[in-house]
C-alpha positions as CSV (number, residue, x, y, z in Angstrom):
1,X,51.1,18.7,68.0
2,X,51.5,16.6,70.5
3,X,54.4,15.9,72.9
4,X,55.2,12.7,71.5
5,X,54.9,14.1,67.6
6,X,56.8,17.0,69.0
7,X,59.5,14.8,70.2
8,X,60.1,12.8,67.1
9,X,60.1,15.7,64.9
10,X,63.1,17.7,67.2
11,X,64.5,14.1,66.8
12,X,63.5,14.0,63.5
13,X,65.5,17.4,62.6
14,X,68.5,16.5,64.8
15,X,69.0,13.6,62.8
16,X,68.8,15.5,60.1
17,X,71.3,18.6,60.8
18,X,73.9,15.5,62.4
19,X,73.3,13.9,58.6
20,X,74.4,17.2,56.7
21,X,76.8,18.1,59.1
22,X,78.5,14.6,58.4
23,X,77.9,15.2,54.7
24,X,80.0,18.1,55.0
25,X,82.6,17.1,55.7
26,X,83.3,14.2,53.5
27,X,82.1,16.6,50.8
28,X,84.7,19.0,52.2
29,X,87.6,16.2,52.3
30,X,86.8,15.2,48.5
31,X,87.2,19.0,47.0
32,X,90.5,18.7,48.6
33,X,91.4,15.3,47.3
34,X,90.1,16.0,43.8
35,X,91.6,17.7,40.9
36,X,94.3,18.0,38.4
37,X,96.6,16.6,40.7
38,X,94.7,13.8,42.5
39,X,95.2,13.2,46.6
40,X,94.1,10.4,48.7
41,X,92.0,11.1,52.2
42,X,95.6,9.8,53.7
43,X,97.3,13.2,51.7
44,X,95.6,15.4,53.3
45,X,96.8,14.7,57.0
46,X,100.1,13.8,55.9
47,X,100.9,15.2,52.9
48,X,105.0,14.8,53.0
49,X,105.7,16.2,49.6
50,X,106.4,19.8,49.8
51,X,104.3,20.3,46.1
52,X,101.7,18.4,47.6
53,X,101.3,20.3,50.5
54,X,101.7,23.9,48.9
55,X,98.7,22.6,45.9
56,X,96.6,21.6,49.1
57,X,97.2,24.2,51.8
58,X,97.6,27.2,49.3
59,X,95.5,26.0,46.6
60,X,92.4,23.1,47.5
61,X,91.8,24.2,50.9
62,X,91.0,28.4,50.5
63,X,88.9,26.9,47.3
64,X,86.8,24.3,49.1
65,X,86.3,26.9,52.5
66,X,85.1,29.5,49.4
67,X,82.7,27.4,48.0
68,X,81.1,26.8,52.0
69,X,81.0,30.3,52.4
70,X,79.7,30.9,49.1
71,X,76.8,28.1,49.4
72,X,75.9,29.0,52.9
73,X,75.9,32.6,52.5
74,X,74.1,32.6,49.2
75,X,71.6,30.0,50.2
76,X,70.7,32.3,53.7
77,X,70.5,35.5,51.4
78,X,68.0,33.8,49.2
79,X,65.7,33.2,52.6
80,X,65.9,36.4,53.7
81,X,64.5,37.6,50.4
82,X,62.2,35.2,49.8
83,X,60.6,35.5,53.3
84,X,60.6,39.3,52.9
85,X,58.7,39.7,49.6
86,X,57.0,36.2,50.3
87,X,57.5,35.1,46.4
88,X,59.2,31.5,46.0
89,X,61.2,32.6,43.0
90,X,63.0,35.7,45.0
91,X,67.3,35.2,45.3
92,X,69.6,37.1,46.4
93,X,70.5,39.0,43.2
94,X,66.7,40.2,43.1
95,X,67.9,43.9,44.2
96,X,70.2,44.5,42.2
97,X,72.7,43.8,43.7
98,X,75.2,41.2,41.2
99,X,74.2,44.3,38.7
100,X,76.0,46.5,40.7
101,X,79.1,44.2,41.1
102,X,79.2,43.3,37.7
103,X,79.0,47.1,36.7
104,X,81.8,48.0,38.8
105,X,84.3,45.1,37.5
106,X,83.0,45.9,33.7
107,X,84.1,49.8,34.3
108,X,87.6,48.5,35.5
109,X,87.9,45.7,33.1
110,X,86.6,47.3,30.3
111,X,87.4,51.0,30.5
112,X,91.1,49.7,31.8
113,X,91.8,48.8,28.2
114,X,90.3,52.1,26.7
115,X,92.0,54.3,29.1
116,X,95.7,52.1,29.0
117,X,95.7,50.5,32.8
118,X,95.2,46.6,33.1
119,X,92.5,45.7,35.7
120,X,94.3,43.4,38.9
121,X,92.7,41.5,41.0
122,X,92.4,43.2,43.4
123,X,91.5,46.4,41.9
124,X,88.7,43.8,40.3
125,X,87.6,43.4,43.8
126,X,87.1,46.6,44.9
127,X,85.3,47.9,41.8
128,X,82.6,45.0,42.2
129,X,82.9,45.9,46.0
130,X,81.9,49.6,44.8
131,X,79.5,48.3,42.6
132,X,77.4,46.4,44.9
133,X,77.7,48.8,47.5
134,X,76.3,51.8,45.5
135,X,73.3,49.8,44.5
136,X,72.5,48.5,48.1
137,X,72.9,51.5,49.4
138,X,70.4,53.4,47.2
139,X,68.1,50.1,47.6
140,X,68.4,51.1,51.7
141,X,68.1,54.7,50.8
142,X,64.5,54.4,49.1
143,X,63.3,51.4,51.7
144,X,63.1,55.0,54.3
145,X,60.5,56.2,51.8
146,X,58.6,52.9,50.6
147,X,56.2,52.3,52.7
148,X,55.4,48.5,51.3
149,X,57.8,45.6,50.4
150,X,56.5,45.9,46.7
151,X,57.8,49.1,45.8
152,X,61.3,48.3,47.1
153,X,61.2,45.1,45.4
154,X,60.5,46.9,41.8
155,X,63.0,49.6,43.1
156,X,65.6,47.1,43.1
157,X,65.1,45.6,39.7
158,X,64.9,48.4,38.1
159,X,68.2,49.6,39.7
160,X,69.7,46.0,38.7
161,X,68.2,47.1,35.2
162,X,70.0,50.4,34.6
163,X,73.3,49.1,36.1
164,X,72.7,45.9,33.3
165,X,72.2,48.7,30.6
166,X,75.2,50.3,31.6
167,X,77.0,46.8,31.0
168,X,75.9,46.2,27.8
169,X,77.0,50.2,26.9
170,X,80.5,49.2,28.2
171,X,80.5,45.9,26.3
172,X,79.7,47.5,22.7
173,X,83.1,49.7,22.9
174,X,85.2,47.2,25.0
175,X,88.2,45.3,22.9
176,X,87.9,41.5,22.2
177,X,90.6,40.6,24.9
178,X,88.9,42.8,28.0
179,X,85.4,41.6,26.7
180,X,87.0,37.8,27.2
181,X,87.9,38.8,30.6
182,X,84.3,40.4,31.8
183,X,82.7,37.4,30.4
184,X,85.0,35.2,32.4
185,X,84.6,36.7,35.7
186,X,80.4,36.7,35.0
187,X,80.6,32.5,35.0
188,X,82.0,32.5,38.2
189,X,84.8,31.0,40.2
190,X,86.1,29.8,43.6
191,X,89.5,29.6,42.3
192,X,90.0,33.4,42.6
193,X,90.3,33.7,46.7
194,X,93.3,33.3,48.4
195,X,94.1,33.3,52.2
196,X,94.6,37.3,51.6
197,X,91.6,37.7,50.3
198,X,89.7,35.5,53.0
199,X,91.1,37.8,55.3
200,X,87.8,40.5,54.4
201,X,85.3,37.7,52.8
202,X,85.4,35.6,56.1
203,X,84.4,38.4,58.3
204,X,82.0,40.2,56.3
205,X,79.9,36.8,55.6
206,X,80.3,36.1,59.1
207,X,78.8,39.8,60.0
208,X,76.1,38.7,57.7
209,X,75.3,35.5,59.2
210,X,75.2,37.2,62.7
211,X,72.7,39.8,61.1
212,X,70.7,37.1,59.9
213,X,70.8,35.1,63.2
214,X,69.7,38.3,65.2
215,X,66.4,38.8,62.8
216,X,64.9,35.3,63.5
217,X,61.7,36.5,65.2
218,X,61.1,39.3,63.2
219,X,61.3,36.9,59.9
220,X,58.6,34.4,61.4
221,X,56.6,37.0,62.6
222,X,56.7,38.1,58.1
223,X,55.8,34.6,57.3
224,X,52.2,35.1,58.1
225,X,52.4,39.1,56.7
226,X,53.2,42.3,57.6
227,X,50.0,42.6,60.4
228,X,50.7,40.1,61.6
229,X,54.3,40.6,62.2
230,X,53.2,44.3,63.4
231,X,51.4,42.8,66.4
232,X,53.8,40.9,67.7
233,X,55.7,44.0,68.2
234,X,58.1,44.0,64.7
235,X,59.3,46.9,63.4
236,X,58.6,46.4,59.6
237,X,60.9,49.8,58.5
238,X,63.6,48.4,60.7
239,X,63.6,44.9,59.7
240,X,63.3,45.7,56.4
241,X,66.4,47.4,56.1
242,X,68.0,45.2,58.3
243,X,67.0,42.2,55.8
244,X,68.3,44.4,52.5
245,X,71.2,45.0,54.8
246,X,72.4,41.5,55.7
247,X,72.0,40.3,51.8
248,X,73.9,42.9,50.9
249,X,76.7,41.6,53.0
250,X,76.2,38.0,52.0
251,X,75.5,38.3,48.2
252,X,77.7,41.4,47.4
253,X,80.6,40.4,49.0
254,X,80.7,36.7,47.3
255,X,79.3,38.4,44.2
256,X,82.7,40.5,44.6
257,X,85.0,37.7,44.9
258,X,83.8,34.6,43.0
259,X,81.7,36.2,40.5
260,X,77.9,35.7,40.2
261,X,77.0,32.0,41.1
262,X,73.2,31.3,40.0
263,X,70.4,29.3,41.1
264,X,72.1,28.5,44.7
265,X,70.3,31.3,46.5
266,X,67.2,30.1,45.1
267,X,66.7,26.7,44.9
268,X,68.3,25.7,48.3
269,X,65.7,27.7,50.7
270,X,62.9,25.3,49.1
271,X,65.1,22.0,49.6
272,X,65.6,22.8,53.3
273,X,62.5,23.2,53.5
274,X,61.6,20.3,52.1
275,X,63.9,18.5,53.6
276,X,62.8,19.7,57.2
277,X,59.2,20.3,56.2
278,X,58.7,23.8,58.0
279,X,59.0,27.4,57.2
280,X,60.2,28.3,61.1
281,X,63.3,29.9,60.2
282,X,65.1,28.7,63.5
283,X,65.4,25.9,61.6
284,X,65.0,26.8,57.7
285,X,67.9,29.5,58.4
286,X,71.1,26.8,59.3
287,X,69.5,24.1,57.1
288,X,70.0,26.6,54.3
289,X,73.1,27.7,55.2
290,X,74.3,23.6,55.6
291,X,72.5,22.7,52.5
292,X,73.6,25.1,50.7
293,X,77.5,24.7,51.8
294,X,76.4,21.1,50.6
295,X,75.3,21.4,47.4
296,X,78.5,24.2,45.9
297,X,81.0,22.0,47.7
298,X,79.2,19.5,45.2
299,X,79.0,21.5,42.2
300,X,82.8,22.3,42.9
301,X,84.0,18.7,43.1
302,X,81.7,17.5,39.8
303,X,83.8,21.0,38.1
304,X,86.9,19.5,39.5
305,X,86.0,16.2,37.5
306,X,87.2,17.9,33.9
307,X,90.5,18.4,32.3
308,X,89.5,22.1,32.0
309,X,87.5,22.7,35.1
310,X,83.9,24.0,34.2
311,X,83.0,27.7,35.7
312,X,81.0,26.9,39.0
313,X,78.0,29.2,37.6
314,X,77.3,26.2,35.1
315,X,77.4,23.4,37.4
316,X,75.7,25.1,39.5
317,X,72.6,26.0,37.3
318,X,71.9,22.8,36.5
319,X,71.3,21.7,40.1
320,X,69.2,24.7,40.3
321,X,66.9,25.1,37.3
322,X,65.1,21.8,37.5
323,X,64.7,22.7,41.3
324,X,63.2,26.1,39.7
325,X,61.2,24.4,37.1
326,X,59.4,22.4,39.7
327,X,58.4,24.9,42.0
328,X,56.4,27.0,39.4
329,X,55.1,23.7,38.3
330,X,54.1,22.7,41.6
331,X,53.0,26.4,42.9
């Protein structure tokens, strides 16, 4: 490439991160502005109506800055595994890690009824917190002893598998009202966080997203294979666990407090890099997290649209699965 190619492409993808970045925010302003109770873009500057303002600051806003976290966290998570076990179709659930979650809400939420406790919310929280923590840390446990990227990727489902099984165990004894309630929190939501809760989610994506920043070199040195990435001086154990260990963060604890989201982890790392038309994950890595932000703060607003907002997973997956669709079509 030459300097004049390489000057209109940094243009090029300049352009194009100003573009989503401006996106952003008027996708940001509408999840605020739409809903049950509708506001204009006036509203939410000046909102002089004490209902108003206690729907938008308490309600709207830790809702919309969910579903960036969510989109961009989710979206990163999904890079990281597809660029460590270099298969398109990886996400961020591939380890087993939404298993674990969703084992740990179904023991509180179904066993709760058996045993005579009701399951909070925040009791909710911690069990998938548990959940998804036991699982990646027996997935980080085994990468010490797998010597190739394989192994710990069959590891994983197969951990994701047992934890599933013990689901569908819980769910055969579980009462018709706790069942309601599991199946509930499995579609999803962004409802669910409050400023208390975004007190822990905010730091431990942002923990994740600093993880994932630090591990740019060693992920473009995997693009081109572990041999490769070897001579420049990567340490494939390391990295590995490092990679496990920042989608852990990022997928478990959104996983934990919205529920499993589909497709987003996904389909996103393939439209940023369309979008931008590289694999260099200087750039892939922020596109992901902006296009992803993007595309739930979407999928929240078109939910939003209904009388009964729809669950987020469902919006969601029907962004995702044609983008699926056309990748094994294509590859």
């Amino acid at each position: 490439m030459n300097a004049r190619q390489h000057t209109l492409s940094v243009a090029g993808n300049l352009g194009l991160f100003v573009g989503l970045s401006v996106l952003l925010v008027v996708l940001f302003c509408l999840d605020l502005c739409i809903g049950a109770v509708r506001f204009s873009f006036a509203d939410i500057f000046s909102a002089a109506d004490p209902l108003l303002r206690q729907i938008l600051l308490n309600l709207r806003l830790p809702k919309a800055v969910t579903a960036l976290l969510a989109g961009a966290s989710l979206s990163v998570s999904g890079l990281l595994m597809q660029t460590l076990f270099r298969n398109p179709l990886a996400g961020p659930y591939i380890l087993g890690v939404s298993s674990g979650a969703s084992l740990g809400v179904a023991a509180v939420v179904l066993l709760g009824t058996l045993l005579g406790f009701a399951a909070s919310s925040w009791l909710t929280i911690f069990a998938a917190i548990a959940g998804a923590s036991v699982v990646l840390l027996l997935v980080l446990a085994f990468s010490y002893r797998l010597k190739n990227n394989v192994s710990l990727l069959i590891v994983g489902m197969m951990f994701g598998s047992i934890a599933g099984a013990l689901v569908n165990l819980l769910q055969n004894f579980a009462n018709p009202d706790a069942l309601k309630l599991f199946i509930v929190w499995t579609l999803g939501s962004l409802s669910s966080v409050g400023w208390t809760q975004m007190q822990i989610l905010l730091p431990v994506c942002l923990l994740g997203m600093l993880l994932s920043v630090v591990l740019l070199k060693p992920l473009n040195g995997l693009l081109l294979g572990e041999n490769y990435a070897r001579s420049l001086g990567v340490n494939i154990a390391r990295t590995r666990r490092l990679i496990v260990l920042a989608t852990g963060l990022l997928a478990g604890s959104i996983t934990a407090f919205c529920g499993p989201i589909a497709f987003v982890g996904v389909a996103v790392p393939h439209m940023a890099r369309g979008l931008f038309r590289t694999s260099n994950h200087r750039i892939t890595l922020p596109a992901s997290a902006l296009v992803g932000a993007n595309l739930l703060l979407l999928c929240d607003i078109l939910s939003s649209l209904f009388t009964y907002p729809l669950p987020i997973s469902t919006v969601s997956a029907l962004f995702g699965a044609p983008i699926i669709i056309w990748i094994i079509l294509k590859k």
